[in-house]
C-alpha positions in Angstrom: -145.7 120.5 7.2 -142.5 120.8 9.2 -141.0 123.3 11.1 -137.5 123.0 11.4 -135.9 125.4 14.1 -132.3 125.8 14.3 -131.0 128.3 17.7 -127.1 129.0 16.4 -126.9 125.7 14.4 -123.6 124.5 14.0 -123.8 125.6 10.4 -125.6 127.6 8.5 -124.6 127.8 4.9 -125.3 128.6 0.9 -124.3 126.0 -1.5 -124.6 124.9 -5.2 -125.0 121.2 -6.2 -124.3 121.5 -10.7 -122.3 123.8 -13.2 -122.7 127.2 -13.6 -125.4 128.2 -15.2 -127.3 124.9 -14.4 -126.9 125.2 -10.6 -129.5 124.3 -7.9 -128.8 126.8 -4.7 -129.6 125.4 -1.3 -129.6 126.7 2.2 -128.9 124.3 4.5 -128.9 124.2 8.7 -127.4 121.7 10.8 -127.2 120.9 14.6 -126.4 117.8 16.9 -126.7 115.2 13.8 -130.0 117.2 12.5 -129.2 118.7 8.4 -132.4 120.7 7.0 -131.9 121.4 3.0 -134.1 124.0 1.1 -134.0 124.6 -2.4 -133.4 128.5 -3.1 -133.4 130.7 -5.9 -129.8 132.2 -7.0 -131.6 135.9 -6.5 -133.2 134.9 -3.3 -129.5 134.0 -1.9 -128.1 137.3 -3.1 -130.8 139.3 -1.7 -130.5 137.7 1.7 -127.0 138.2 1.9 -127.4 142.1 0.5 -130.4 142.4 3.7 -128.6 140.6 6.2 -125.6 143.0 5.8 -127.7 146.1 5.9 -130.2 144.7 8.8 -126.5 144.4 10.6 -125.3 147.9 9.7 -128.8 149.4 11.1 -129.0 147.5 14.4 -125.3 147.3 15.3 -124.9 151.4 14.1 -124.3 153.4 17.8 -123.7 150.0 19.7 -119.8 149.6 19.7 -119.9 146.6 18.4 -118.3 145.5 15.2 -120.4 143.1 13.5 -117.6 141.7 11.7 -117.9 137.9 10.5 -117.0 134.8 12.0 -114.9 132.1 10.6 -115.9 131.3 7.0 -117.6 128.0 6.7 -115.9 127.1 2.8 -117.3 123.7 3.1 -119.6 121.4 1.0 -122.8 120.8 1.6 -123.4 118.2 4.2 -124.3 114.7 2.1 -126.4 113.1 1.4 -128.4 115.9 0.1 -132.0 115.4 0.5 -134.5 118.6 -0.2 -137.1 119.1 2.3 -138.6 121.9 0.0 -138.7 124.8 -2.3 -138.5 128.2 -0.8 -140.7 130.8 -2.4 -140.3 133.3 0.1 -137.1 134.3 3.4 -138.0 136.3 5.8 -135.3 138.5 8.3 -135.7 139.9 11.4 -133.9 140.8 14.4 -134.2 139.9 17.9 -133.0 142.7 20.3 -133.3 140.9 23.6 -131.4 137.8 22.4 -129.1 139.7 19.7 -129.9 137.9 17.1 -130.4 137.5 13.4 -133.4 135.5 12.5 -133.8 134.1 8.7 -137.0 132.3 7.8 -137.1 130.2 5.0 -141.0 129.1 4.2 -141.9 126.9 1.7 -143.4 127.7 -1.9 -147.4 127.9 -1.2 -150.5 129.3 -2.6 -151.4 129.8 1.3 -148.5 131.4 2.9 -148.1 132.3 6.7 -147.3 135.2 8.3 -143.7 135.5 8.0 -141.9 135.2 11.5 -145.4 134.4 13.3 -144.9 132.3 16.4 -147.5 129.5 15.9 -147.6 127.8 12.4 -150.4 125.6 11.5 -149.9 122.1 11.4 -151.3 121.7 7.6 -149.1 125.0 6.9 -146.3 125.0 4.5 -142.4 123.8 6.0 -140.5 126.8 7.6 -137.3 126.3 7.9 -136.1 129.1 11.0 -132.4 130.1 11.8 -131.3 132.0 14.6 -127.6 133.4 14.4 -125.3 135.8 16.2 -124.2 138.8 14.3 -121.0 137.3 13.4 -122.1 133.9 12.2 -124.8 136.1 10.2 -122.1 138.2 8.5 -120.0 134.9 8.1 -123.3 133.5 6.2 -123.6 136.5 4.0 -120.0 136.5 2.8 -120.0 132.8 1.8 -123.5 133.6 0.3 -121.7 136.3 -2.0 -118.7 134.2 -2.9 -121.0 131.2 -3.5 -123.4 133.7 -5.9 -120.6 135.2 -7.8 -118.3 132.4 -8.1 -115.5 133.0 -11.2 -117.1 137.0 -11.4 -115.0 139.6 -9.6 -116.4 141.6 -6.1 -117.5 145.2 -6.3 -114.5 147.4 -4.9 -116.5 149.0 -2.7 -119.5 146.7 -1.4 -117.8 143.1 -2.2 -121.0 141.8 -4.4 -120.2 139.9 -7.4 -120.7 142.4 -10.8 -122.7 141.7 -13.4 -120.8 138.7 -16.0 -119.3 142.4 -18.1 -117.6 142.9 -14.7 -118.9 147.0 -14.6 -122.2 147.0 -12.9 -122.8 145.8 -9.4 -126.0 144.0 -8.2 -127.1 146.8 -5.4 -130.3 148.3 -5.7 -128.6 151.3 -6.1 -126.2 149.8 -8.3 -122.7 151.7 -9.1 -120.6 151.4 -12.4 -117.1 150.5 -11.7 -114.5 151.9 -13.7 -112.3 149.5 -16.4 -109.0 150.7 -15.0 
């Protein structure tokens, strides 16, 4: 299968194609006239969003530097929308020499690769790999929360959609917010 590698694509985004409750989550990449879609899991986009933000915290704590986001990307998916596979698992890392955030996407297998390995077998599953500056990253991971969440209110203190009863946030950790 395919790897698709995107080095700061020109987008990078979470999107839903149906109602709520029926949606179909995607991550899509695109660069210079290239659009990769993946198929995602609603609980795989909120945990990448939740792990991007810490992976930014940890690495960007001490430096200086702000890690806030960039511009919000609000817009559609790009069309026509054509799936190039089903995700079954993301990996994150970071690259220190480069400053960057990586995100691999890799395709729903009974044989998967070692996540973020440098060669991939030809007859492996699709990977779809995405390299991103701290502020598209953040950027990405805000959208990916509004896009989660959409029509439930953020958490006061972490920004995560709450549970549909609007008390309980998503976090690991999760905290009750108060009714006032």
């Amino acid at each position: 299968m395919a790897v698709y590698t995107y080095d700061a694509p020109e987008r990078f985004v979470a999107g839903t194609v149906g109602q709520p409750g029926q949606r179909t989550f995607y991550l899509q990449a695109s660069a210079g006239g290239r659009v990769t879609s993946v198929v995602v899991e609603k609980f795989q986009v909120s945990l990448l969003a939740e792990r991007i933000d810490e992976l930014l915290d940890e690495v960007l704590s001490g430096t200086g530097a702000s890690g806030g986001a960039g511009p919000a990307d609000d817009g559609p998916l790009d069309l026509p929308l054509t799936e190039d596979f089903r995700v079954g698992a993301i990996a994150l890392g970071w690259d220190g020499e480069e400053e960057r955030v990586v995100i691999e996407a890799q395709e729903e297998t009974e044989n998967p690769i070692e996540p973020l390995a440098e060669d991939v077998p030809e007859n492996g599953p699709g990977v779809l790999r995405v390299r991103l500056s701290p502020a598209a990253a953040r950027a990405f991971s805000r959208r990916a929360v509004q896009i989660v969440g959409q029509g439930r209110p953020p958490c006061p203190l972490c920004g995560l959609p709450l549970d549909e009863d609007g008390h309980i946030c998503p976090r690991q950790n999760g905290h009750r917010v108060s009714n006032a």
